[in-house]
The first five atom37 places (N, CA, C, CB, O) and aatype in JSON, in Angstrom:
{
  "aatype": [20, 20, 20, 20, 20, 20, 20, 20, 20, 20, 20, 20, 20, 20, 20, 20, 20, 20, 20, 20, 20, 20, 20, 20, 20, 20, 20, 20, 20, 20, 20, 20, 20, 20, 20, 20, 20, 20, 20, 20, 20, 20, 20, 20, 20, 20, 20, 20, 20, 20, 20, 20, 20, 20, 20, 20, 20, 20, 20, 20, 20, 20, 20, 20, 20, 20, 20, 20, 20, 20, 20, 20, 20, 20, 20, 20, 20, 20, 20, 20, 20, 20, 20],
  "atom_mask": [
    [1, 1, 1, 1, 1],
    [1, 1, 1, 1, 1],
    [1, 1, 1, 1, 1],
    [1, 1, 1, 1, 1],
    [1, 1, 1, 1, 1],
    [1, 1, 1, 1, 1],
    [1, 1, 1, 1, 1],
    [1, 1, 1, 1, 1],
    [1, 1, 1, 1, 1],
    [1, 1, 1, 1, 1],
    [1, 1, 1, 1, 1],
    [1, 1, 1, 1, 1],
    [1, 1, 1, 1, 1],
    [1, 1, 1, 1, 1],
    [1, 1, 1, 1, 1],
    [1, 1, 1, 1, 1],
    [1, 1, 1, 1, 1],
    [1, 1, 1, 1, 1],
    [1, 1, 1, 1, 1],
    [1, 1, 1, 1, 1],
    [1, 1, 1, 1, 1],
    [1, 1, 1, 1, 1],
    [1, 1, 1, 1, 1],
    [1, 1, 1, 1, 1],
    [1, 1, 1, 1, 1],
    [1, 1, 1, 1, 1],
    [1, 1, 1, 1, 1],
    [1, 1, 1, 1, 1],
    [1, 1, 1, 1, 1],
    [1, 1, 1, 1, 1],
    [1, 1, 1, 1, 1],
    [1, 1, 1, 1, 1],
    [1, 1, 1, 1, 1],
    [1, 1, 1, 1, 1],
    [1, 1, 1, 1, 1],
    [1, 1, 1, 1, 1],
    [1, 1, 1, 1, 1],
    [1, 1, 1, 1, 1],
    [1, 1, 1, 1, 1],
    [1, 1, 1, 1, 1],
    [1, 1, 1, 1, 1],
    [1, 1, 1, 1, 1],
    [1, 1, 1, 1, 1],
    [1, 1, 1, 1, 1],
    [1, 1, 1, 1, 1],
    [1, 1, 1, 1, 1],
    [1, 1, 1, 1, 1],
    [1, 1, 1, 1, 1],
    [1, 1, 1, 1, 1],
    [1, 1, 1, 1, 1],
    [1, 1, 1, 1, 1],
    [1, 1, 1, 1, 1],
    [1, 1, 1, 1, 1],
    [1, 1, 1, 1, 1],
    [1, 1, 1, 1, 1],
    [1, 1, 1, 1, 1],
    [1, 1, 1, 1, 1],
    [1, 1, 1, 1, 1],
    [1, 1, 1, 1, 1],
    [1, 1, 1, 1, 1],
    [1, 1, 1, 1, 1],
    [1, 1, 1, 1, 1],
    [1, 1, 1, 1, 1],
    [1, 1, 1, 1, 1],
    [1, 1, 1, 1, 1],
    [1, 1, 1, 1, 1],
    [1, 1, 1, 1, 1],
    [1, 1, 1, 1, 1],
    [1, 1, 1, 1, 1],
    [1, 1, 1, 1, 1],
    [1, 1, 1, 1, 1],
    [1, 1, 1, 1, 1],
    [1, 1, 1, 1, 1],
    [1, 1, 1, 1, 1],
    [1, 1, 1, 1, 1],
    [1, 1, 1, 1, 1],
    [1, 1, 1, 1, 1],
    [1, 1, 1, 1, 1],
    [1, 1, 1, 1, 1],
    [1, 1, 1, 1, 1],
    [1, 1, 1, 1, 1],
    [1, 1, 1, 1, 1],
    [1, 1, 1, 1, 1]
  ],
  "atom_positions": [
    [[188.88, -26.36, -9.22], [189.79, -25.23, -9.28], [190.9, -25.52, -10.29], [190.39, -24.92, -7.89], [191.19, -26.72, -10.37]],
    [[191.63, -24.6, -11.14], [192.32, -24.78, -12.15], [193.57, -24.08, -11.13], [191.74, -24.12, -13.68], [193.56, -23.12, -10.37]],
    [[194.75, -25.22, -11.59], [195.94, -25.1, -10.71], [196.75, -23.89, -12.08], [196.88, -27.06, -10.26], [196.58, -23.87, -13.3]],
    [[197.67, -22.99, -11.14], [197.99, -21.9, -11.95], [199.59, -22.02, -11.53], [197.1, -20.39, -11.61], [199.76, -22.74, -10.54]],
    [[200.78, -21.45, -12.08], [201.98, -21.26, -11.57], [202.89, -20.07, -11.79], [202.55, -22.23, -11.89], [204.11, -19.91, -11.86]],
    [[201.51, -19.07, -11.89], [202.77, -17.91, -12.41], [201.48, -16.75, -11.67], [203.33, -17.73, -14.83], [200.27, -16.91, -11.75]],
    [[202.17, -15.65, -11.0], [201.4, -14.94, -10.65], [200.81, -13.85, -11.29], [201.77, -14.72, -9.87], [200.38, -13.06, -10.45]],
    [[200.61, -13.46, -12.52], [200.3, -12.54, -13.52], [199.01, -13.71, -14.07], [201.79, -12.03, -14.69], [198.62, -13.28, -15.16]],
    [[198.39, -14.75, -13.77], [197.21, -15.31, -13.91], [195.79, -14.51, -13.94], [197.23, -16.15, -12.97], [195.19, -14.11, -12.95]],
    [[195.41, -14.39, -15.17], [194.47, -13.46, -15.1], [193.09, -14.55, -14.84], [194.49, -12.43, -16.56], [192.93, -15.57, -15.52]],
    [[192.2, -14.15, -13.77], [191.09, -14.94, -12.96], [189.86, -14.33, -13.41], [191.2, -14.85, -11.3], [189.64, -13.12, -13.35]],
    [[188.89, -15.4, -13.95], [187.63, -14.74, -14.88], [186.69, -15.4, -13.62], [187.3, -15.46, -16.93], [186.97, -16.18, -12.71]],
    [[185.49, -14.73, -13.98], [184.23, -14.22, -13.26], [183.93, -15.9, -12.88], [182.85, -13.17, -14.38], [183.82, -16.83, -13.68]],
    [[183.85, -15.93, -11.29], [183.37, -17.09, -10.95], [183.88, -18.23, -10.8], [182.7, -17.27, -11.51], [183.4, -19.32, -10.49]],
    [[185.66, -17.65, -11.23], [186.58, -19.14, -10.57], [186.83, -18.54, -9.05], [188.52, -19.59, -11.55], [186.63, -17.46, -8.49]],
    [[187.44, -20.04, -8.61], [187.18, -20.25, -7.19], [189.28, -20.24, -6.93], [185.95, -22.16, -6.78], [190.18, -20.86, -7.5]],
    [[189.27, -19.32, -5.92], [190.72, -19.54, -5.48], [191.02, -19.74, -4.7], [191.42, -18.97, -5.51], [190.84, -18.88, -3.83]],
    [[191.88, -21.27, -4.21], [192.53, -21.34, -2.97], [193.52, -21.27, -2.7], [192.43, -22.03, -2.47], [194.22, -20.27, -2.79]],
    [[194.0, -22.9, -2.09], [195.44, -22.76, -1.17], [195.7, -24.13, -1.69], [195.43, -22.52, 0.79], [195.12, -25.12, -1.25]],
    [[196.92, -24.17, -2.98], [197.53, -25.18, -3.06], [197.35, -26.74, -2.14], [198.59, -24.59, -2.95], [196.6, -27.64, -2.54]],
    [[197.87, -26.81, -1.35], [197.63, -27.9, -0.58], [196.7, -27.82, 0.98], [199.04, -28.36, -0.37], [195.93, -26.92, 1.3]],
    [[196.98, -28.8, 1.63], [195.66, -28.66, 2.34], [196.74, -28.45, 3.45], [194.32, -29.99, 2.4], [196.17, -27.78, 4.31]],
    [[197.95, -28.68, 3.82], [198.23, -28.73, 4.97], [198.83, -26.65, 5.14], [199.46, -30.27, 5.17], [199.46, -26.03, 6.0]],
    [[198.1, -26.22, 3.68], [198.77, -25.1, 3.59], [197.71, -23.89, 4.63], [198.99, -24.77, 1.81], [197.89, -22.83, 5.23]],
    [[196.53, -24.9, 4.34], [195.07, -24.12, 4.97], [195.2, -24.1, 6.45], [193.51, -25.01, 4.6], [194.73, -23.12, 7.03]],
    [[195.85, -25.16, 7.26], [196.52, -24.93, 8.91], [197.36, -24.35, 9.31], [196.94, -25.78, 9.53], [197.4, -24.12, 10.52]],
    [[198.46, -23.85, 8.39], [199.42, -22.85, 8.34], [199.04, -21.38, 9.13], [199.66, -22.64, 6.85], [198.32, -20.64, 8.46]],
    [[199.36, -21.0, 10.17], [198.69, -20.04, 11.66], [198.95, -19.03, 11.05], [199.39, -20.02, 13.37], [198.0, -18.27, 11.27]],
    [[199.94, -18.34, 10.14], [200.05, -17.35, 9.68], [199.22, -16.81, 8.42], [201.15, -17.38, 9.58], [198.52, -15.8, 8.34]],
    [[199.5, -17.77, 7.5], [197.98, -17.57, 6.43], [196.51, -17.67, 6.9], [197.92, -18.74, 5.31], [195.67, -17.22, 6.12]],
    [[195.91, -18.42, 8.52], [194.82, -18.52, 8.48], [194.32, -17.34, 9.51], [194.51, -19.89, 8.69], [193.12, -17.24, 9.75]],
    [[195.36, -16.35, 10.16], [195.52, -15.31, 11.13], [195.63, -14.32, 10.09], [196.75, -15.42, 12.21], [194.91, -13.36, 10.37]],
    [[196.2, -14.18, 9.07], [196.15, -13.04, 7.86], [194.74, -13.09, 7.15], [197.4, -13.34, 6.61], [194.15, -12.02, 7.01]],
    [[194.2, -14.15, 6.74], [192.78, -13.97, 6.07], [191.48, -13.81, 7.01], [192.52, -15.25, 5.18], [190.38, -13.43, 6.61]],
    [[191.8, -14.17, 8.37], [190.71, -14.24, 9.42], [190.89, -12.54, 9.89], [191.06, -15.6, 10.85], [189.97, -11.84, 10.32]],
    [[192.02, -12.18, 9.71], [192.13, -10.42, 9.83], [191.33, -10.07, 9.01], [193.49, -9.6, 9.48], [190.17, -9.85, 9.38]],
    [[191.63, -9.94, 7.9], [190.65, -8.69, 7.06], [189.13, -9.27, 6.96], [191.27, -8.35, 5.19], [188.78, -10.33, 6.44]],
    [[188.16, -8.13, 7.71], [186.99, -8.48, 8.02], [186.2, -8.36, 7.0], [186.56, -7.9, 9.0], [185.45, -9.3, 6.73]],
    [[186.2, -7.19, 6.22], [185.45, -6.94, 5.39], [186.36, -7.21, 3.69], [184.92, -5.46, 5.85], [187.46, -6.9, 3.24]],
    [[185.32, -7.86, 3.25], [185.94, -8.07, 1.74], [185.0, -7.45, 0.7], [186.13, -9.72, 1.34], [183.78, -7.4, 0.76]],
    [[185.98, -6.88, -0.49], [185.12, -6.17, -1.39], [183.97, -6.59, -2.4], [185.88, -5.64, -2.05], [184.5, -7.53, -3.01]],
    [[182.79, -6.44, -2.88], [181.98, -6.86, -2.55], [181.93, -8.0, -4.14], [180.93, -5.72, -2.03], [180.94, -8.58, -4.59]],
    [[183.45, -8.01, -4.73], [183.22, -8.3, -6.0], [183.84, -9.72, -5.71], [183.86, -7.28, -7.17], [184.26, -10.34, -6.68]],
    [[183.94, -10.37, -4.25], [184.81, -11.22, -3.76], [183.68, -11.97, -2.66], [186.24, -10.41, -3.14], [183.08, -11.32, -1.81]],
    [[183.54, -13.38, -2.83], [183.15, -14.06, -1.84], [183.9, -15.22, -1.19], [182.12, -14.4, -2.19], [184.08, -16.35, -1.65]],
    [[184.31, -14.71, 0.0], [185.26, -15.52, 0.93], [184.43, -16.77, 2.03], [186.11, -14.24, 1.94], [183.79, -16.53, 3.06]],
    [[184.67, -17.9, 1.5], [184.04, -18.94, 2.2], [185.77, -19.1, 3.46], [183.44, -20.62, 0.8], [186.96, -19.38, 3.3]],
    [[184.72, -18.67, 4.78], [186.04, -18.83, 6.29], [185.94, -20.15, 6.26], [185.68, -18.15, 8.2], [186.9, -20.51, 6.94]],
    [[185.42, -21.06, 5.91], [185.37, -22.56, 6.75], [186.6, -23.37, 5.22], [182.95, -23.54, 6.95], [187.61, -24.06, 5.39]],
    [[186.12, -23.03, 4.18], [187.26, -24.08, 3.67], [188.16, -23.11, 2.94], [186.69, -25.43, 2.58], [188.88, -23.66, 2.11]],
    [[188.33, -21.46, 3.08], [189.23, -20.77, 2.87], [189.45, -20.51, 1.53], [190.14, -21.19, 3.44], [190.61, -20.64, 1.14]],
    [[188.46, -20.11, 0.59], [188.45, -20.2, -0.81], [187.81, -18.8, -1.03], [187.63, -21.53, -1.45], [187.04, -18.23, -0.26]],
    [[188.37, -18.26, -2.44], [187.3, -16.95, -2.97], [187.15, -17.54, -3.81], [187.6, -15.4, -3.3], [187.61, -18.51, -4.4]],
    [[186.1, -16.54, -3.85], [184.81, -16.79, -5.03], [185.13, -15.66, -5.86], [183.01, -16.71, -4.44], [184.77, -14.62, -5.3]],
    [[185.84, -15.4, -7.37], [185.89, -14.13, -7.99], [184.52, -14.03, -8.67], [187.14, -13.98, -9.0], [184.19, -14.5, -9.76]],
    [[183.77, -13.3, -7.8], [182.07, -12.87, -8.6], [181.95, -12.31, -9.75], [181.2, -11.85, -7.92], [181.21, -12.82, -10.59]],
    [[182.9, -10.71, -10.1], [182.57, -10.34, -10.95], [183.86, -9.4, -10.94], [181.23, -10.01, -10.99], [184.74, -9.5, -10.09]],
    [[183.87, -8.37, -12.11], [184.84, -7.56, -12.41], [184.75, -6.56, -11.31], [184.74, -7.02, -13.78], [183.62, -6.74, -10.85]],
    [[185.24, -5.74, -10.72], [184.94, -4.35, -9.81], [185.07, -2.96, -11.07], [186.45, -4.16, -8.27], [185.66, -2.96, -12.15]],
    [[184.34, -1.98, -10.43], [183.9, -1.05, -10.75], [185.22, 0.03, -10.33], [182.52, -0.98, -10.16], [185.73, 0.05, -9.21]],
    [[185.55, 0.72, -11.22], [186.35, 1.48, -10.76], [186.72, 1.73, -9.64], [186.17, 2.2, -11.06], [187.69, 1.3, -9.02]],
    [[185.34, 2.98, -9.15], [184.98, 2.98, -7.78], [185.47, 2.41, -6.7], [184.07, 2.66, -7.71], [185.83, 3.01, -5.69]],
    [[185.48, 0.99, -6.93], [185.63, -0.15, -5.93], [187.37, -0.36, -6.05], [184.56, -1.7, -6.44], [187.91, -1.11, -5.24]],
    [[187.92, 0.11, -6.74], [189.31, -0.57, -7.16], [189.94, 0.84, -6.33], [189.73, -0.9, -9.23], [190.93, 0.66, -5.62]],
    [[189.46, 1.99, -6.42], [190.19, 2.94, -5.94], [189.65, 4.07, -4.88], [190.61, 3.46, -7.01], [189.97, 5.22, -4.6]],
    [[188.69, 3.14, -4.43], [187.9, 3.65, -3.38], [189.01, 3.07, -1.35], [185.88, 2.63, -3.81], [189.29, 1.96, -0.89]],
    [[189.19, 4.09, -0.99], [190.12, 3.62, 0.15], [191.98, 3.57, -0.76], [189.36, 1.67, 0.82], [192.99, 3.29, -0.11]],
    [[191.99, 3.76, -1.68], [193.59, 3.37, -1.96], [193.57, 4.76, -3.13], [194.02, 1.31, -2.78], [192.71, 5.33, -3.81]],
    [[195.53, 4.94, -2.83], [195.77, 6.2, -3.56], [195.99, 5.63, -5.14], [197.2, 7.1, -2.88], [197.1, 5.51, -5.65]],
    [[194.51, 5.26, -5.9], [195.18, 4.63, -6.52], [194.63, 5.21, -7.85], [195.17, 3.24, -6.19], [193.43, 4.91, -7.94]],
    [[195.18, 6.11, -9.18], [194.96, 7.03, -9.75], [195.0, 5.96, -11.24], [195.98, 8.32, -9.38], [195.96, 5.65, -11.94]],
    [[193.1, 5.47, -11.36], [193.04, 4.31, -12.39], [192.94, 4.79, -13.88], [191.78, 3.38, -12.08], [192.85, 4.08, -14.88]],
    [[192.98, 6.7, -13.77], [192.89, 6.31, -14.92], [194.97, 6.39, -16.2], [191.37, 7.5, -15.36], [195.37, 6.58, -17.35]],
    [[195.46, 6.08, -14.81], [196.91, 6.31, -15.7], [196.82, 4.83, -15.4], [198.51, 7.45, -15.14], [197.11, 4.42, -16.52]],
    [[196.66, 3.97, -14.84], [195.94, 2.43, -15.31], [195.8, 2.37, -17.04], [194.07, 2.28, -14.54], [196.61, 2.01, -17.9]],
    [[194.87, 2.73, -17.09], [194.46, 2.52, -18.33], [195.22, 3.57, -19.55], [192.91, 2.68, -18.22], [195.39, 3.27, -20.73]],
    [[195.44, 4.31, -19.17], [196.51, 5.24, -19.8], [197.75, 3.81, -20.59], [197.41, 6.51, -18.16], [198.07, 3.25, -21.64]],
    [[197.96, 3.86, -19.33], [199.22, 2.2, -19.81], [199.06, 1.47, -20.54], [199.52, 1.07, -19.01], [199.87, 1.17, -21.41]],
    [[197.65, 0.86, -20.34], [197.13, -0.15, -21.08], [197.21, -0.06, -22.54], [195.9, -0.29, -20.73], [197.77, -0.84, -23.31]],
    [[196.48, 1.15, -22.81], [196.23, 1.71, -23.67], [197.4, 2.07, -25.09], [195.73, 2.63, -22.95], [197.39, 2.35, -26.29]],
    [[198.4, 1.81, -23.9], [200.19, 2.57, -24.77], [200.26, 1.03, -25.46], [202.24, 3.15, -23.25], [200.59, 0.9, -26.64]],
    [[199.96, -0.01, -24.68], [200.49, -1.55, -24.75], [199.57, -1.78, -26.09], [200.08, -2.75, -23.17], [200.27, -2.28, -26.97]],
    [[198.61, -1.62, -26.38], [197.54, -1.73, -27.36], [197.78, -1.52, -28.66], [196.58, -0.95, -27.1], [196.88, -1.61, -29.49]]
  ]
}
């Protein structure tokens, strides 16, 4: 895993993300927040036993604004201004 320190880290297809340290993975509140959300999206593979994602692949629109009010194409509208 490649250690990162700024949260605007952009994560390419197939790195693995965890938890800084290990005593961070027994921490009752981080392991009661990730053991909550049951279902993960499908562009994400969550190993429960040593608490790591797997970033598989890019998501599909669809997937980014499917369940959330989330209006992608003034997303890219933005982007687009920055360009």
């Amino acid at each position: 895993m490649t250690k990162v320190k700024i949260p605007s880290y952009k994560v390419k297809r197939e790195q693995k993300i965890g938890l800084k340290k290990d005593r961070m993975k027994e921490n009752k509140l981080i392991k009661n927040s990730l053991e909550q959300n049951i279902k993960f999206p499908s562009f994400l593979d969550f190993d429960r036993e040593k608490l790591i994602i797997t970033y598989l692949r890019y998501p599909s629109a669809e997937e980014v604004s499917l369940g959330n009010n989330i209006d992608t194409s003034l997303i890219i509208e933005w982007y687009n201004k920055k360009i």
